[in-house]
C-alpha positions in Angstrom: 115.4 58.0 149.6 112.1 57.0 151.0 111.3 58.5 154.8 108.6 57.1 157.5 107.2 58.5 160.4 105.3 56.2 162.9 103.6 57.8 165.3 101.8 57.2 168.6 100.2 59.0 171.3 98.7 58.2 175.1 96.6 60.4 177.2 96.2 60.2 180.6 92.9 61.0 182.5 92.5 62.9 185.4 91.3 60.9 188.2 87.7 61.0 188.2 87.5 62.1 184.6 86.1 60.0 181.7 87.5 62.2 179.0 91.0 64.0 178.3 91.7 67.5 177.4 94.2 67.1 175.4 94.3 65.8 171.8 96.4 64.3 168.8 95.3 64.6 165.3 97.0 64.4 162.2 96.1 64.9 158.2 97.5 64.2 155.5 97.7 66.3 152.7 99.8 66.5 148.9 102.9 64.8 150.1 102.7 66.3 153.9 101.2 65.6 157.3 100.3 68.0 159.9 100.3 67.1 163.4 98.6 69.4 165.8 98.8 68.5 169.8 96.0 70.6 171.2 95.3 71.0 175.3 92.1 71.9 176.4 92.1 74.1 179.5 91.1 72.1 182.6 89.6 68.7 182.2 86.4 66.7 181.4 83.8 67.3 178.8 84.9 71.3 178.3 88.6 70.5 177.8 88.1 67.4 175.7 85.7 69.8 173.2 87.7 72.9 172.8 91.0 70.3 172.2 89.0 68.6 169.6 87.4 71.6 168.1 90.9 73.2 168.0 93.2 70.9 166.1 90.6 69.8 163.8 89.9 73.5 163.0 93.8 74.0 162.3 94.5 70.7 160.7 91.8 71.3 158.2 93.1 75.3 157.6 96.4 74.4 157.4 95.3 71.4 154.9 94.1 74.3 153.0 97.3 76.2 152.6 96.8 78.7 155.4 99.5 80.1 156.8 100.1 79.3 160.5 99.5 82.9 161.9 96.4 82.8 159.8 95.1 79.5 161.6 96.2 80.8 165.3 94.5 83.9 165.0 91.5 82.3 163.9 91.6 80.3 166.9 92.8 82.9 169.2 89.3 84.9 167.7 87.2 82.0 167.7 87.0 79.9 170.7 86.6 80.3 174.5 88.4 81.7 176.7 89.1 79.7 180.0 88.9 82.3 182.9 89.3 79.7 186.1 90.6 76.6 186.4 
């Protein structure tokens, strides 16, 4: 038996805002997809960059085989901290 996903997504801008902090992406990999939803702190150009840089970063690791601890603690270890909103 054959299976499909179709998928979509819409993000919604702050007022004001040109960008969105939060992110969709997906990969592909063997006979899998990962989909990682990723929200940036806050909003605007810091929240739209950390939401990028983190689902790339963990659709690429777990692309790779890492196990999902593996790709939040590299996260976790690796990126900004947002201290006010």
């Amino acid at each position: 038996m054959e299976l499909f996903l179709e998928s979509g997504y819409v993000s919604l801008n702050k007022h004001g805002e040109e960008l969105c902090g939060d992110r969709v992406e997906a990969i592909y990999h063997d006979d899998s997809m990962t989909l990682v939803l990723a929200d940036g702190l806050g909003s605007g150009v810091k929240a739209n960059i950390l939401s990028t840089l983190t689902s790339k970063i963990i659709c690429t690791m777990m692309a790779q085989g890492m196990p999902i601890e593996d790709c939040v603690q590299t996260i976790a270890g690796s990126l900004p901290v947002c201290t006010g909103l």
